[in-house]
N, C-alpha and C positions, 0 to 999 in steps of 0.2 A: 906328388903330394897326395898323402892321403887323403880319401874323399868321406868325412863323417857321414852317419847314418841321420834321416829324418829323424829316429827316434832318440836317440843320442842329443840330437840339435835341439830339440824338443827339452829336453832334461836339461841340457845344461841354459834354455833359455830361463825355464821354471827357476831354476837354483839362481841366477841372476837376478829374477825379479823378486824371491822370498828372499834376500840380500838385501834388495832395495828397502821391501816394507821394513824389513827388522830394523836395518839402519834408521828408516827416520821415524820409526816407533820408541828407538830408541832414545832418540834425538828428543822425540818428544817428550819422556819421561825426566828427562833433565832440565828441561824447556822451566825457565820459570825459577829454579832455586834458588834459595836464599832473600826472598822474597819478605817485607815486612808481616808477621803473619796478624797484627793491629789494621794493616791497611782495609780497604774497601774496596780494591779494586775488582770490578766484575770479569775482568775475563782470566781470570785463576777459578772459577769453575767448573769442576768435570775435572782439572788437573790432576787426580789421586781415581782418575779411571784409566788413566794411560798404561801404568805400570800393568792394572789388570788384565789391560786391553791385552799386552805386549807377551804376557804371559799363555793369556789366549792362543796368542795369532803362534807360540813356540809350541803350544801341545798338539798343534794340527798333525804332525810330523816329527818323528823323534830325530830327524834326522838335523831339523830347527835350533836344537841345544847346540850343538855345535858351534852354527852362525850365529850364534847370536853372542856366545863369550870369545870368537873371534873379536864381532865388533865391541864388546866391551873393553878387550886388551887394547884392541887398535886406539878407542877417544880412550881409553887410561892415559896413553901415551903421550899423546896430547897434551891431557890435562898435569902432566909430568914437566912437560917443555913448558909451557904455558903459567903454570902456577895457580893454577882453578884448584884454592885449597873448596871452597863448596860442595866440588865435584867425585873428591877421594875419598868417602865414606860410602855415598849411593852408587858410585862403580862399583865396590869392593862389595857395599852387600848384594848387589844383583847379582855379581860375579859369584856370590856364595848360592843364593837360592838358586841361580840356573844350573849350579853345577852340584849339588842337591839334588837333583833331580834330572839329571843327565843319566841316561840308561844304559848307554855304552861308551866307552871309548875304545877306536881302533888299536893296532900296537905298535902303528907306527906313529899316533898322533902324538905331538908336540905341544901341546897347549898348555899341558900344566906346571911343564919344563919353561916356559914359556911366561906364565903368569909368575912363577918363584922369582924370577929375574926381575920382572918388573914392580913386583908388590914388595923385593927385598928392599929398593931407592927407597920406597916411603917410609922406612924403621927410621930416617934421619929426620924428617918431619916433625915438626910439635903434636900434639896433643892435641885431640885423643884421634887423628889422624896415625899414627904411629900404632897405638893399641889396636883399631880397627884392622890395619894390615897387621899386627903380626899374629890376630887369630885367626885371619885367613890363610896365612901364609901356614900357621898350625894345623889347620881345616886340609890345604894342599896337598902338604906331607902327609896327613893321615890315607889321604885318597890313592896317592901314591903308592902307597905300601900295601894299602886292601880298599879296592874299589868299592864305593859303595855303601861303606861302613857307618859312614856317620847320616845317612839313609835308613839300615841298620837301626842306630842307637836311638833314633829320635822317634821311628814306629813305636819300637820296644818299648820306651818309655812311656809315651802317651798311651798305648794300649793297654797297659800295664802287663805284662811279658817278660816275666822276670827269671831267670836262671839262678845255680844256686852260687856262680862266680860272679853274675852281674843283675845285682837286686834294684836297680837304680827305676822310679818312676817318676813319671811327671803326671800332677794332679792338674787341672783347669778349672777353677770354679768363676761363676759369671754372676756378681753382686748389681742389683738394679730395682730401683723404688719404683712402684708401679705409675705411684702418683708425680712422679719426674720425668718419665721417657714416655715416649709413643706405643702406643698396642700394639704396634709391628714389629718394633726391639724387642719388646714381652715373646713374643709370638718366633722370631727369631733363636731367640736363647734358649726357649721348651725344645724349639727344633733341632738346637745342636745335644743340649741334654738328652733328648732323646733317641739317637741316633748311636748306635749298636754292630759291632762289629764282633763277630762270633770268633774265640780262639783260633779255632780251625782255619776261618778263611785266612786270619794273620797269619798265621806259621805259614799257610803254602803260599802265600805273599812273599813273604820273607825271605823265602827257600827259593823260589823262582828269583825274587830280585838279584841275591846272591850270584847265582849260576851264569846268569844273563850278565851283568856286570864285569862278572870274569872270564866265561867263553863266548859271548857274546851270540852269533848264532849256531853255535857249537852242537849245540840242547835243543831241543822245540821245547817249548812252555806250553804247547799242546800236550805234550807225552809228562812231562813235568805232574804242571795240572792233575791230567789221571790217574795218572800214578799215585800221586800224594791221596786224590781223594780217596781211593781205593783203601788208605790203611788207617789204622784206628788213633785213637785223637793220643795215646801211649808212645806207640811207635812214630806217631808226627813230631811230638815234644822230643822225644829223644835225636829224633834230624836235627830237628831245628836247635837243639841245644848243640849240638855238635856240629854244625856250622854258622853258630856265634861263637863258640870257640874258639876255630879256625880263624874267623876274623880278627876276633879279637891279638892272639895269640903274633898272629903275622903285622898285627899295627903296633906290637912292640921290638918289635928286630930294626937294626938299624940300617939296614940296606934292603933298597925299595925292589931292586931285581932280584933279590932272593924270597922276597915274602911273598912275592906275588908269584916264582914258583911254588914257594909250598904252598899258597891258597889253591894252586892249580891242582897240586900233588893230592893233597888233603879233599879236595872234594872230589877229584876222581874217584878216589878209593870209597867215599862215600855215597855218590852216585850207585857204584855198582854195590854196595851192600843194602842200598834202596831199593834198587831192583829199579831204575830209570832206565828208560832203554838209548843208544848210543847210535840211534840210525842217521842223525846227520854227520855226527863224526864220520862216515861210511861215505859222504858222497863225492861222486869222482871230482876229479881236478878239473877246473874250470867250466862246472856246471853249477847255478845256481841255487844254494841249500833253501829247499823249501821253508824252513823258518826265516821270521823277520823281527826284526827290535821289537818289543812290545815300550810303550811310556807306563809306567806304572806308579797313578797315582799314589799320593800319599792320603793314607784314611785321613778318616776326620779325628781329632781327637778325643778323645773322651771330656766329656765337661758335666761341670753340675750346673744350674741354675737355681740362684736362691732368692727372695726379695727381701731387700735389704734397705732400713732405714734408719738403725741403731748407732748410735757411739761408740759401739764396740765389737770387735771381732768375734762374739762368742757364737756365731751360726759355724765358724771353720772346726770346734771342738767337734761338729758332726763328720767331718772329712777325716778327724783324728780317729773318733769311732770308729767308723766304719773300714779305715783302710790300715789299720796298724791293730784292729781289734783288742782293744782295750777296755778293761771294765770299765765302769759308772764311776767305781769310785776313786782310779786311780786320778780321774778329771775332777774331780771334785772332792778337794782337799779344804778341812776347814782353813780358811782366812787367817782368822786371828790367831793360828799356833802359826803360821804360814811369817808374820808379820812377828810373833815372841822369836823365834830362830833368828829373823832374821836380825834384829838387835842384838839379842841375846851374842849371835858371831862376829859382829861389829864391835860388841865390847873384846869378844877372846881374841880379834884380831888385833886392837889397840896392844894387848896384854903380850901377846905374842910377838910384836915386831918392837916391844919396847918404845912404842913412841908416844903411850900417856904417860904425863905426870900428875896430871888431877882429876878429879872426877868430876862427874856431870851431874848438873845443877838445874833445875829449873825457877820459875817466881811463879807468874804468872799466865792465863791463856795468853794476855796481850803484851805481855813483857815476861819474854823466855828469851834467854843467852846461854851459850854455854863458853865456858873459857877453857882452851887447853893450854897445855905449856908441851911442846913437842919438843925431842933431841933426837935426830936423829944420827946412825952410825956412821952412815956412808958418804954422803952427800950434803949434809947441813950441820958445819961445826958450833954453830949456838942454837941456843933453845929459839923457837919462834913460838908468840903469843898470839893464837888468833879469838877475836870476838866473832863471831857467825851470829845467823842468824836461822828460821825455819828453812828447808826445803817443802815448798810447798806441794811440791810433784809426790812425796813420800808422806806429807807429817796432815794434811789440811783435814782430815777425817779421823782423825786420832783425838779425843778429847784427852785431856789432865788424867781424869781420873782412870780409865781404862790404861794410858802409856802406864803407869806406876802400881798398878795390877798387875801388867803383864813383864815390869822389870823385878818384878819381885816374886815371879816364879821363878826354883829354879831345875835345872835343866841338867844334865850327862852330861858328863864331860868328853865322855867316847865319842858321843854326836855330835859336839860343837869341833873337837879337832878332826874330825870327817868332814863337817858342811865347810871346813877353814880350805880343806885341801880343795876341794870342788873349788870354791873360791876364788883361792888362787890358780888355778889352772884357767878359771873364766878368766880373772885379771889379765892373764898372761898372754891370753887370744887375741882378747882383744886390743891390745896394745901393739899386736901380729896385723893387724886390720890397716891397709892402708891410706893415709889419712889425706883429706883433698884441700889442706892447709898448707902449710910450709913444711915439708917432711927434711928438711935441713937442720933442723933448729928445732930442738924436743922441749931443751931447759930451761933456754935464755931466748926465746922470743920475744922481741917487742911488740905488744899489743896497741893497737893505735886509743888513743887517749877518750876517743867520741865513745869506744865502748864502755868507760867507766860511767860510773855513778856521781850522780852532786856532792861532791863535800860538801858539810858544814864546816869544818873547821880548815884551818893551815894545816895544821900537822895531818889531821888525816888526811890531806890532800898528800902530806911530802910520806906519809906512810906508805900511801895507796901508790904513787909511782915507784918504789922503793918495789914493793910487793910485785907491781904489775912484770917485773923483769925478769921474773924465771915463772911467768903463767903463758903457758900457749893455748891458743882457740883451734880448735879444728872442726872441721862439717864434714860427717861422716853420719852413717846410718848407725843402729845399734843394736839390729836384728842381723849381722852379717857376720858375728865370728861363728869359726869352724863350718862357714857354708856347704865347704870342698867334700866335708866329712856325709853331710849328709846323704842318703839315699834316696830321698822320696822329694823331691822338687811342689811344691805348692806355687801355683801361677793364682794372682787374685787382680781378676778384672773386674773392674768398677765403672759402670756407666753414669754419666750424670753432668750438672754442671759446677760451677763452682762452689753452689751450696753441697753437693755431694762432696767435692771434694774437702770441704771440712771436716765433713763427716770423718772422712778417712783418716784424716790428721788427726781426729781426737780420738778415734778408733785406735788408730798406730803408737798414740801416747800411752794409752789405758793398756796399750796389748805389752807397750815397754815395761810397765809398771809390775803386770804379773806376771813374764817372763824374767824379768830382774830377782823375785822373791821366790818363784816355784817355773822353773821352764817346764812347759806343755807343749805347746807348737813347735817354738823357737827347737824343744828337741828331737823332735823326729822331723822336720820339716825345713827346707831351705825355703822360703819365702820370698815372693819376688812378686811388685804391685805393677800394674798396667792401668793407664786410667785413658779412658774412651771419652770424649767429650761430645754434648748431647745438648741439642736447644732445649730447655727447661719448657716441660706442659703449657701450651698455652692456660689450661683450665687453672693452674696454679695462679693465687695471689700474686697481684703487683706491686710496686711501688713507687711511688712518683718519684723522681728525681730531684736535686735540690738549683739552689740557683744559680747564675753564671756569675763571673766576677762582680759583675756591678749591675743595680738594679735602679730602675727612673725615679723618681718620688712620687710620682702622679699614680695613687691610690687602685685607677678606675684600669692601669695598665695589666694586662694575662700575664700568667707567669710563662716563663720562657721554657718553648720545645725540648723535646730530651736531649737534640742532639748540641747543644748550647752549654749542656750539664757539665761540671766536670768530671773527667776520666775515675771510673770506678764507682758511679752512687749509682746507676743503672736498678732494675729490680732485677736480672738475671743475665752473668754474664760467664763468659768463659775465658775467662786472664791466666788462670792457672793454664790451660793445655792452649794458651798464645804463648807463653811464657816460654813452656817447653818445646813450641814449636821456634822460637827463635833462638835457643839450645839446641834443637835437632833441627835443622833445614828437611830431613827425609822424613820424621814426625809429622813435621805440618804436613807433607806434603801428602802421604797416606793415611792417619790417622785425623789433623786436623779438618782437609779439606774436606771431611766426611759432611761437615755443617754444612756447606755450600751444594750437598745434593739433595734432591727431592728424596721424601722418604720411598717415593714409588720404586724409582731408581735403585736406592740402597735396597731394596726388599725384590728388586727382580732376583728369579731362577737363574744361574748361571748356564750355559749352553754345556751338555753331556758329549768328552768328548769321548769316544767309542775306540777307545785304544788296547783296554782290557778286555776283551771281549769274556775273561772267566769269572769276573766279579761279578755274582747277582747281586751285588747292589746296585739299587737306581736311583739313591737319593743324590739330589743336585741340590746342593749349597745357595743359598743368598750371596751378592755381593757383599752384605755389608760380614756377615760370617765367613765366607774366605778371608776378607781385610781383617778381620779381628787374629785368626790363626796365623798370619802372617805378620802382625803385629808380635803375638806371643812366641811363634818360634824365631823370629828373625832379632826382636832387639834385644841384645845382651849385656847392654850396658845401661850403665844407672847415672839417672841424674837428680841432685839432691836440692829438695826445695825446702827453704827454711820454714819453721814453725815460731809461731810466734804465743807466749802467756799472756792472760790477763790476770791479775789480784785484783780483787771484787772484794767491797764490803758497804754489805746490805745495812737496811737501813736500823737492822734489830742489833746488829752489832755481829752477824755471821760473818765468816769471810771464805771467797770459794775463789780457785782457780779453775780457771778456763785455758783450753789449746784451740787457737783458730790460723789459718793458715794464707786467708785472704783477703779479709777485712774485717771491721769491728765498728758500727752504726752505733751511735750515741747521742740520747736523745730524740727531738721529734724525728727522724727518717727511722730509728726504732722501734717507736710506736706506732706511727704509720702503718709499718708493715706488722706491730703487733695485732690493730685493728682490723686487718683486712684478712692477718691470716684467722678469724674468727667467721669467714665463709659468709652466712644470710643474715649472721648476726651484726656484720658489718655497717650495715645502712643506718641500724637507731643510732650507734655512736657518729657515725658523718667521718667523714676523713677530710680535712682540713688541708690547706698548701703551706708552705712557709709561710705567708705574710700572716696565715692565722694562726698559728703555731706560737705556744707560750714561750716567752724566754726563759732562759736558764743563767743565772748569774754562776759561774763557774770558776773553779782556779785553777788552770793548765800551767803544770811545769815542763817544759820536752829539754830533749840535748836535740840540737839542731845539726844535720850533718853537712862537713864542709870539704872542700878539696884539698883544703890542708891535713884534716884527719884529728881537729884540734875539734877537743869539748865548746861547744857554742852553748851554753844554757843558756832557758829563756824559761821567768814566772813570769805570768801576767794573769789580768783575770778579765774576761769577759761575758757579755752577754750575750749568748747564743740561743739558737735554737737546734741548732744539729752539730757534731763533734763526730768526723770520721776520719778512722784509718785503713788505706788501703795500700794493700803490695804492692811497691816501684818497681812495674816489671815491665814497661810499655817500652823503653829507649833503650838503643844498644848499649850506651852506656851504662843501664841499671843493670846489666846481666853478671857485672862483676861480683864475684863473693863476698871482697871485699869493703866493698860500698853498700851492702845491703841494708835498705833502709824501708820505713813504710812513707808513705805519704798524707800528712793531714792537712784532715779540710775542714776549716771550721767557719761556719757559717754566722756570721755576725750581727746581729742586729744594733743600728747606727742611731734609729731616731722608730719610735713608736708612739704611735697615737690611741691615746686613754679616751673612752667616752663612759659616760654614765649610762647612757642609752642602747650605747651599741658596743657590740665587745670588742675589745681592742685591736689594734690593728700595726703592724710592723711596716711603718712607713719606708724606710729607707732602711736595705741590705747590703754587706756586703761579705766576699766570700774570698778567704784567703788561704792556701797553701803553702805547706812546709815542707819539707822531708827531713823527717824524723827518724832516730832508731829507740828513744826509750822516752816514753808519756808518762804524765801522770793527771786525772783530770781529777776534781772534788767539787764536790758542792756545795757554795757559799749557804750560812745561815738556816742547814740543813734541808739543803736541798737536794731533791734524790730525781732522780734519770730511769733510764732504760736503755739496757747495753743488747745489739744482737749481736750473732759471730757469723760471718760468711754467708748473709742474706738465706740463714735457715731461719722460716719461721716459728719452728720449734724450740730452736735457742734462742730464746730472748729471757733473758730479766728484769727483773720492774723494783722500782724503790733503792738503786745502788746509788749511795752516797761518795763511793770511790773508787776507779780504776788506776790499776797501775799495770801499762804494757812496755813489755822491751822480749826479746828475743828466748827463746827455749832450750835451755842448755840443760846437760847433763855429768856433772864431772867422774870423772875416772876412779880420781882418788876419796873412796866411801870413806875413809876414815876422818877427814875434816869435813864434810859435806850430808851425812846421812842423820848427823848431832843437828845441825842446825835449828836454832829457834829465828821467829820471826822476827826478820830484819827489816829495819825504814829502807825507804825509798831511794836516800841520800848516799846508801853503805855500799862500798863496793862488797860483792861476797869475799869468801875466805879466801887466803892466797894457799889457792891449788900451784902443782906444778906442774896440771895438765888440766882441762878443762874440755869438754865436742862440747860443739850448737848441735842441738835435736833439729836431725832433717828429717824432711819423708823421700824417703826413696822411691824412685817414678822409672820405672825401664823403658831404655829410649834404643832407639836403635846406634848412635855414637859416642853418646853422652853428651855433657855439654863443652859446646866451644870455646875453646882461649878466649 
């Protein structure tokens, strides 16, 4: 028997015990999933340092990547036999970043052959388990056929390194209120913005990752290196374009053993027209080549940092400037002709497809109907008669006298059947766009009946289900046709907490509105949201919470702790990014767990590991900015959270809509936080509790939602002091599309004590919850309120005699829905025969779960 060497013994015990660590490094990063992410539990802290740890402990040694998606294959397996659906999304994306960033493979290894086999089982899996694997399995095959490539595609994009066959970028801009996040995330973000990566060093990046991926130690990346720097930044681009070519070129042939000889072929012959020299190809047989694997990070990306506090996207028209170089004026197109076309096409498209038969009529601001009489060719053998009403998303800033100004210009007829064909080509996209409804059933979908509106009458009740039987709902984004088309990738990271994330939502709706009438963004730009969830400033405004179910009589008792409060009146919370962390298990686990660390921690230096010895850069990244980049290149899927409208009418007789995406405070908790958000000025007004808080005699109509899916109306009127709706996003059960409902809580006043002496006093309270999908509140005997949206103190309004909320939808079909005058509250809208809810789309790393 042979007798191994000490050093030999030595080596193989090291590779045993870095087996060990990885193993339950790995163990550990799984440890815990699936996890309530509402819970309290204290020892889920630090859990979203594991992954980093793990990634750490693999850059020691390049030789680490290996072992480590062994042991991923091996618990896959596992979790294959076992049925750990939790676990098939965080295998498969670890299995994608480590092999991302795998610097070689032998030629006789078997691993990828290997992973195809096992990640094919999970194509029979539900959703979005199935999706997950088959873009890895996509991922696989590409690596197979040209090593390294999608390594390659993702420098090139974030650097911006574009050739004249592969123009494709990726932008990253990093959105954050000063006066919301910590000085350290400020300080953070200036540091990834400014952090600078010269052409040159990428291209000989690029050129060396290439070489090394495919001969592995073939080349020294010594002689590489010199060589490249030696020649001018002309002759660099021309390499480096000529071996993304080769890559490219060989990841479309359909047999992996012949692409990976012509990668071999193709960069020989390029080598030597480089002038790289070939001295380890030269070294004898079984002597060790003086080169070794280099790991070679991935830069940083490029990023902007902007502070952001706005309604609306218009700071990204700066990213459109500057990188697609575009005059001033081609972004800044007047409005109002912008808003004449688009009428004015709405009528040539009625005319064109033959489905007006009468014309459009107005009365008045507060009583506008339009009636058509439709016939259509193909699909609808009688006329149908619809009453509509306003769209408010399109018409609530449009006075009487300007709409009938601007229909009484008129217009070319060249340009109206030009903007008809644009039109219909958008039409026809989006309708290409995958829907996350029932994609079975386009015509005759049954809509469940809680989502109609109150009838007054019989008949339009036996109308409206008549109607409701060829209307389908879908929740889908409506920033996402022709995404594939695009070239230039826009990443928009938003830090904040739920009151940001309003922001965003009203941002996204405002960004629909002038995308729909004049695309900017939407056309150069694939758009894709990330949102970062952040403890709200302590220095920010508070708000007291309101009361617990049932409150003593006895005058002289405190009002009860926060934690006593019901779910959602908090002053500052983070339900939206719990929400999606109970949609993405791997979310919470990286992204959300971010709350649960100290900021010190998030803002330590990460450790420099010393693998590139040719990169003069020595900038070393923050924890909490690796997590962010890892956030943005890893999740590629979308999960859509709904939006929800308010109709407001003020007390002069204005009426304005609002998009709020997570709750809607009315009455005293509105004010409240209208008072406090006025800073020093706070103290003369006094902030009062509920018991001191005036009542509000109110008339609440809701549809109540039930398990049968059956309309529950409820009028009643009460005397409150607070009136809120918040997102039901806490219980597994509310995660269903479904069932989406909001939650109201209305806070009631039972018995109040009058004194002439002293001012009044709300003896006895109580607090009762519903879930709701469509409110309506008014104030008795003209009585007016104050509405806020998503605990922003900046959104609030004062003096609103009317809300009316129910869900954010967007129909398809402009041609019954763009007419619309202001409809009651009772009407179901026009019978479309297609209809989306307006979501906001959140990129998650799985999407969300069954």
């Amino acid at each position: 028997m042979q007798q191994l060497s000490p050093r030999r013994c030595f080596k193989m015990q090291h590779t045993s015990c870095t087996e060990d660590r990885i193993h339950h490094a790995l163990q550990r990063c799984l440890h815990g999933l699936g996890r309530d992410p509402f819970s309290t539990d204290t020892w889920t802290v630090g859990l979203c340092m594991n992954r980093w740890s793990l990634e750490e402990l693999v850059n020691r040694d390049p030789g680490n990547f290996l072992i480590l998606l062994q042991q991923i294959l091996k618990r896959t397996r596992e979790v294959q036999v076992n049925s750990e659906y939790v676990l098939v999304a965080p295998l498969a994306l670890m299995f994608f970043s480590t092999l991302l960033r795998t610097p070689f493979f032998p030629p006789d290894c078997t691993l990828l052959k290997e992973a195809c086999e096992i990640y094919h089982s999970f194509l029979t899996w539900p959703e979005p388990y199935c999706s997950v694997c088959r873009d890895l399995l996509t991922f696989i095959h590409q690596e197979l056929k040209a090593p390294g490539i999608s390594y390659q595609r993702l420098v090139r994009e974030e650097q911006g390194l574009t050739t004249e066959n592969h123009p494709s970028k990726t932008i990253t801009v990093l959105l954050m209120n000063p006066a919301d996040v910590p000085k350290e995330y400020l300080s953070i973000a200036d540091q990834l913005s400014t952090v600078e990566h010269s052409q040159r060093d990428s291209y000989i990046t690029l050129i060396k990752h290439a070489y090394q991926c495919t001969f592995g130690t073939k080349y020294s990346l010594k002689d590489i290196q010199k060589t490249l720097e030696s020649k001018e930044l002309e002759e660099l681009v021309e390499i480096f374009s000529a071996s993304t070519e080769i890559l490219e070129t060989a990841s479309a042939l359909e047999d992996s053993v012949k692409s990976r000889e012509f990668i071999q072929g193709k960069l020989g012959e390029l080598r030597e027209k480089a002038g790289i020299p070939a001295e380890n190809g030269n070294t004898p047989a079984g002597e060790k080549s003086s080169s070794t694997i280099q790991t070679l990070p991935l830069p940083i990306a490029k990023c902007h940092t902007y502070h952001w506090d706005k309604d609306n996207f218009d700071v990204l028209n700066e990213i459109l400037r500057s990188e697609c170089d575009l005059p001033v004026t081609t972004l800044a197109e007047p409005e109002e002709e912008e808003l004449d076309d688009e009428e004015e096409d709405i009528e040539d498209e009625v005319e064109i497809n033959n489905h007006r038969a009468s014309t459009f009529s107005t009365t008045s601001k507060d009583s506008m109907f339009s009636t058509y009489s439709l016939a259509s060719n193909c699909s609808m053998p009688s006329a149908l008669s619809v009453v509509s009403g306003v769209d408010s998303d399109f018409c609530e800033d449009m006075d009487e006298d300007s709409r009938h100004e601007k229909q009484s210009k008129a217009k070319p007829k060249l340009k109206k059947r030009i903007s008809m064909l644009f039109k219909s080509k958008s039409s026809q996209s989006l309708r290409r766009t995958e829907s996350l409804g029932n994609p079975e059933s386009k015509n005759n979908f049954p809509v469940k009946s809680r989502s109609n509106s109150l009838p007054q009458q019989a008949c339009l009740m036996r109308a409206e289900r008549q109607s409701l039987k060829t209307t389908c709902f879908r929740r889908r984004p409506f920033l996402s046709c022709d995404d594939d088309s695009k070239a230039t990738t826009l990443r928009v990271v938003v830090f904040g907490a739920d009151q940001i994330s309003g922001k965003v939502a009203r941002a996204y709706s405002n960004l629909r509105l002038q995308e729909s009438g004049c695309p900017r963004l939407t056309r150069y730009f694939r758009l894709q949201f990330y949102f970062v969830p952040v403890k709200r400033n302590s220095s920010c405004p508070a708000v007291p919470g309101s009361f617990p179910n049932s409150v003593p009589d006895s005058p002289m008792r405190p009002a009860a702790p926060m934690d006593l409060n019901p779910p959602g009146l908090e002053d500052s919370t983070n339900d939206i990014a719990r929400y999606i962390g109970m949609l993405d298990p791997w979310y919470d686990r990286n992204i959300l767990s971010l709350l649960s660390l100290p900021i010190g921690v998030l803002c330590q230096q990460a450790s420099k590991i010393e693998t590139d010895s040719f990169n003069n850069s020595k900038q070393r990244l923050p924890i909490l900015a690796d997590m962010v980049l890892y956030y943005c290149r890893h999740a590629a899927h979308t999960a859509l959270v709904q939006l929800y409208q308010a109709e407001l009418t003020l007390a002069g007789g204005e009426r304005r809509t609002e998009v709020f995406i997570h709750s809607l405070e009315l009455g005293h908790t509105a004010g409240t936080r209208a008072i406090k958000a006025s800073g020093p000025g706070s103290k003369r007004f006094g902030i009062d509790g509920e018991r001191e808080a005036v009542p509000l005699t109110l008339g609440i109509v809701y549809s109540k939602v039930s398990v049968s899916s059956r309309s529950q109306w409820n009028n009643i009127e009460k005397v409150c002091t607070s009136v809120n709706l918040t997102k039901a996003c806490r219980r597994p059960e509310e995660l269903d599309s479904k069932m989406e409902c909001l939650q109201l809580t209305m806070t009631e006043v039972l018995r109040r004590q009058n004194s002439k002496s002293k001012m009044g006093y709300n003896q006895q309270m109580n607090t009762t919850q519903v879930k709701v999908d469509k409110v309506q509140v008014t104030g008795s005997n003209s009585t007016t309120f104050a509405v806020c949206f998503d605990q922003d103190e900046k959104k609030i309004l004062q003096s609103v005699t009317r809300c009316e909320v129910s869900v954010c939808y967007k129909p398809e079909n402009s041609i019954l829905w763009r007419f619309r005058r202001k409809r009651s509250f009772q009407e179901q809208p026009p019978h479309p025969e297609f209809c989306s809810l307006l979501c906001l789309p959140i990129s998650t790393f799985s999407g969300a779960l069954p």
